[in-house]
C-alpha positions as CSV (number, residue, x, y, z in Angstrom):
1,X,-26.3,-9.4,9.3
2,X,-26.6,-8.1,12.8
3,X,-27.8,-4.5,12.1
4,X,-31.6,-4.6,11.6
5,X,-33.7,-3.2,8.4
6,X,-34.3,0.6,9.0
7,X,-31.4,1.2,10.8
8,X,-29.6,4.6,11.5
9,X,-25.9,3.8,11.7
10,X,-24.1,6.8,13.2
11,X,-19.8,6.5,12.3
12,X,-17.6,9.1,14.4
13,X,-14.0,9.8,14.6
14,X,-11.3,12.3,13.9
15,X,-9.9,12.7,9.8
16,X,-9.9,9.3,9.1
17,X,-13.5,8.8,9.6
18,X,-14.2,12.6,8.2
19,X,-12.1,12.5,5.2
20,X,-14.2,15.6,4.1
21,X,-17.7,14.5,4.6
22,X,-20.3,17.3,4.6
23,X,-20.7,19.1,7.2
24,X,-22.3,19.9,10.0
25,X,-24.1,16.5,9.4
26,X,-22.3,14.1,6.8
27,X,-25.7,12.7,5.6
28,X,-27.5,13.8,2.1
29,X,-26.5,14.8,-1.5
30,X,-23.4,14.6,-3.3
31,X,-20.4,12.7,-1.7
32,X,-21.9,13.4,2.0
33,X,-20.1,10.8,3.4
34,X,-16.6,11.7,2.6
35,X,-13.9,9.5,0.4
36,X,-13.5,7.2,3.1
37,X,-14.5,3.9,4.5
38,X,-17.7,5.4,5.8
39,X,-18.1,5.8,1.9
40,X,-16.6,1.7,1.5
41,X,-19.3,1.1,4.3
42,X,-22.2,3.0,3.1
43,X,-21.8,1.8,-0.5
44,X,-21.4,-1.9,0.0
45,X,-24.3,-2.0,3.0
46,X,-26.3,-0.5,0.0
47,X,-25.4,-2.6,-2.1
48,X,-25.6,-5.8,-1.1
49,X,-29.0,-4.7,1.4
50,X,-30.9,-2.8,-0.9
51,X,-34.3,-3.5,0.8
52,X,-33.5,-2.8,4.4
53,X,-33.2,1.0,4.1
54,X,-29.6,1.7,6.1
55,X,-29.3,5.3,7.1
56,X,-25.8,5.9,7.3
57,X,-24.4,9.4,9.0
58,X,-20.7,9.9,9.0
59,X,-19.7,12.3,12.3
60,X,-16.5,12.0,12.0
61,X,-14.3,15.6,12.4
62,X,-10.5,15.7,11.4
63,X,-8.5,16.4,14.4
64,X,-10.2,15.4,17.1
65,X,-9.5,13.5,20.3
66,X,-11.6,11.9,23.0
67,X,-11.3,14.8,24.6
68,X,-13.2,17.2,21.7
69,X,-15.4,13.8,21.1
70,X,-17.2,13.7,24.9
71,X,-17.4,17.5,24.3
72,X,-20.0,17.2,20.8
73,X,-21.0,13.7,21.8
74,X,-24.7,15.0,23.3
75,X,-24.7,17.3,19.8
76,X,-23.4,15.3,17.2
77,X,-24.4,11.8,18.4
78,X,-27.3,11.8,20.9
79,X,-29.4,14.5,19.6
80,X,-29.1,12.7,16.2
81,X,-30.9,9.4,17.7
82,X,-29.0,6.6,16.0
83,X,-29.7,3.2,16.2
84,X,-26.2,2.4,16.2
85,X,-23.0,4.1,16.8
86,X,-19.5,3.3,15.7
87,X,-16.8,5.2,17.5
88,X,-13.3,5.3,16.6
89,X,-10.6,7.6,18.2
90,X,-7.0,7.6,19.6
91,X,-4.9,8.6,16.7
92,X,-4.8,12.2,17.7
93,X,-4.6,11.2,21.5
94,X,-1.1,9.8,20.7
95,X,-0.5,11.8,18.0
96,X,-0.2,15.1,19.8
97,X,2.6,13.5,22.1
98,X,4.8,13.2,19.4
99,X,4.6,16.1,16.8
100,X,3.3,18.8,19.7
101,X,5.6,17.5,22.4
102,X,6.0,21.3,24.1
103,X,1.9,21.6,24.2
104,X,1.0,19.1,27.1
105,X,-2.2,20.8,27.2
106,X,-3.1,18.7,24.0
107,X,-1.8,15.8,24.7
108,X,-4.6,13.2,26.2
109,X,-2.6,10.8,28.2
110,X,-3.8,6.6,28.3
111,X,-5.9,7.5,31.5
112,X,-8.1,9.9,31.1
113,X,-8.3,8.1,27.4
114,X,-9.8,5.5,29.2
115,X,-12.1,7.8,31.5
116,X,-13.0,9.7,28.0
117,X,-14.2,6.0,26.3
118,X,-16.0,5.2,29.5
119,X,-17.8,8.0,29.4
120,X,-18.9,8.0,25.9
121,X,-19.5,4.0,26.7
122,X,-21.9,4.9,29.7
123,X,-23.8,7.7,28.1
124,X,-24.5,5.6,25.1
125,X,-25.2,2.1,25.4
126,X,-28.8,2.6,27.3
127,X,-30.0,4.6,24.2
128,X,-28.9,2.3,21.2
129,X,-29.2,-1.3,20.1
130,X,-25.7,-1.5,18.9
131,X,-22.2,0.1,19.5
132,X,-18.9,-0.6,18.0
133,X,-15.5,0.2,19.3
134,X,-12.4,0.2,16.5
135,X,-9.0,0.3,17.9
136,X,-6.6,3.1,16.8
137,X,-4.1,2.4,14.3
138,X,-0.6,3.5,13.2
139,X,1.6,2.1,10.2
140,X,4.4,1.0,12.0
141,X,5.5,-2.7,11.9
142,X,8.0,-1.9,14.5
143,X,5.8,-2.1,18.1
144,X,8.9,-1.7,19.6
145,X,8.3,1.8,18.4
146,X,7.1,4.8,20.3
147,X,4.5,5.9,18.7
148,X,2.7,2.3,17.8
149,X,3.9,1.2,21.2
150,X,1.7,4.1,22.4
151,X,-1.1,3.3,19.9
152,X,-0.9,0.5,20.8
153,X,-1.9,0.5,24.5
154,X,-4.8,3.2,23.2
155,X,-6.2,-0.3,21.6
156,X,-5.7,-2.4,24.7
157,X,-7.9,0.5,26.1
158,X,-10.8,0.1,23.6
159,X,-10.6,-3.8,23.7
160,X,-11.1,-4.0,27.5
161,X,-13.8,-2.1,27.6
162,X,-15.6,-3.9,24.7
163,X,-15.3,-7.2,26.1
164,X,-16.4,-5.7,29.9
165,X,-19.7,-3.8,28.2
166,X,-20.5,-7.0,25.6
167,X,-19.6,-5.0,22.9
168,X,-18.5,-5.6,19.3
169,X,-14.4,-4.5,18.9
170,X,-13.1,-4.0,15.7
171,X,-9.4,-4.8,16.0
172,X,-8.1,-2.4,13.3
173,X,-4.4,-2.3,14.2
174,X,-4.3,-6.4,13.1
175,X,-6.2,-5.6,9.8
176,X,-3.4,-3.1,9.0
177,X,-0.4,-5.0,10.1
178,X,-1.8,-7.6,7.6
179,X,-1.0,-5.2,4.4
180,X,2.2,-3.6,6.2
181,X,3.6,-7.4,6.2
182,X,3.3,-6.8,2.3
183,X,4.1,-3.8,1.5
184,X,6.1,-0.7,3.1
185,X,3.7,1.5,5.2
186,X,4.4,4.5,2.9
187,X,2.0,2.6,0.0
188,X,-0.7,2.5,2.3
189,X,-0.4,5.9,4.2
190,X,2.4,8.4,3.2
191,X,2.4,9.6,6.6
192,X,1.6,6.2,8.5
193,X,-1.7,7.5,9.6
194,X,-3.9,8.5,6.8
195,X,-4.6,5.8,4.6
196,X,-5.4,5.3,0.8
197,X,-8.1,3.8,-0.5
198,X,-6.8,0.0,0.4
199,X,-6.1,1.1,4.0
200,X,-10.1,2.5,3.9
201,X,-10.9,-0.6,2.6
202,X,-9.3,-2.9,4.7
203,X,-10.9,-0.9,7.6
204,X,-14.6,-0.9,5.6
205,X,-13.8,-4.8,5.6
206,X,-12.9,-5.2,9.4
207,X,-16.1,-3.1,10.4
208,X,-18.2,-5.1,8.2
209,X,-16.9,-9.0,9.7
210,X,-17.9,-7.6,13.0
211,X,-21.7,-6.7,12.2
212,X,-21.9,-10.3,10.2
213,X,-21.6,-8.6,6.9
214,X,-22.7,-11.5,4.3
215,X,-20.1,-11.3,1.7
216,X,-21.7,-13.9,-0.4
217,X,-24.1,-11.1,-1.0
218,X,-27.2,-12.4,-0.1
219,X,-29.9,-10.4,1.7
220,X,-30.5,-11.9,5.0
């Protein structure tokens, strides 16, 4: 696996990274990590590498943007000193279009998405030996659309810049149209955003392929 022994692995988001960790840092005693895939992470990375001492710190804050995320990042992220971060955002960036459409003052539109990524991207990457971009998701099969059409060009965002910085992407939108082809969205996330524990896992899954997570279990 790609993440070195004695690694702090820092996970930030909005609610579907929080899903109630603790708070102010999601790190500790007693659930601290939420009843998410941060939790799916953390568990199997202990697991399966017992001996390499991961640290795993779960940021994530339910309702946030890029916008609120460049705001904490020197706070929650920098200050912290991870040794790797994992950012993913965008669900709330689109989101606020569509159920706060009279509020344009919350609405973050696909550019200054972009300059909020790059920003994050260029403040980061001289300061840790790994960072991660996941693509946003929404549990529509449809991309015709409007709302996965505009979720979807948020992951177009987070891929280009991955592949200009040499970073890992996680292309979370694919993992999830894999169980929507199976089943209705609604069994997976009752409001097509917030998934149950197999949309956590599928997400736990396609964050782990993209650090070389050894499935066969072996500690290497």
């Amino acid at each position: 696996m790609q993440i070195a022994p004695d690694s702090k692995i820092l996970f930030i988001g909005d609610s579907i990274t929080d899903c109630g960790r603790t708070q102010p840092v999601g790190e500790g005693l007693f659930g601290p990590y939420g009843n998410g895939w941060v939790n799916v992470v953390a568990g199997l990375l202990g697991a399966t590498y017992p001996s390499r001492g991961l640290r795993v710190v779960n940021m994530g804050l339910s309702g946030n943007t890029s916008r609120d995320l460049v705001a904490r990042w020197d706070r929650d992220v920098l200050q912290l000193s991870p040794d790797w971060v994992v950012v993913m955002i965008g669900t709330n960036d689109v989101w606020r279009r569509f159920d706060l459409p009279l509020q344009p003052e919350l609405h973050v539109r696909p550019d200054e998405y972009r300059r909020n990524l790059e920003t994050l991207v260029a403040a980061t990457m001289p300061r840790v030996k790994g960072l991660v971009l996941m693509s946003p998701f929404y549990l529509e099969p449809l991309r015709e659309d409007a709302m996965r059409f505009a979720m979807d060009e948020c992951g177009a965002v987070v891929r280009e810049l991955a592949e200009r910085n040499g970073l890992r992407f996680v292309d979370v939108q694919t993992a999830m149209d894999r169980l929507v082809a199976d089943r209705h969205s609604t069994y997976i996330a009752w409001d097509r955003v917030h998934p149950n524990i197999l949309g956590h896992t599928a997400i736990a899954r396609a964050f782990l392929d993209a650090v070389g997570f050894d499935w066969g279990g072996a500690e290497s």
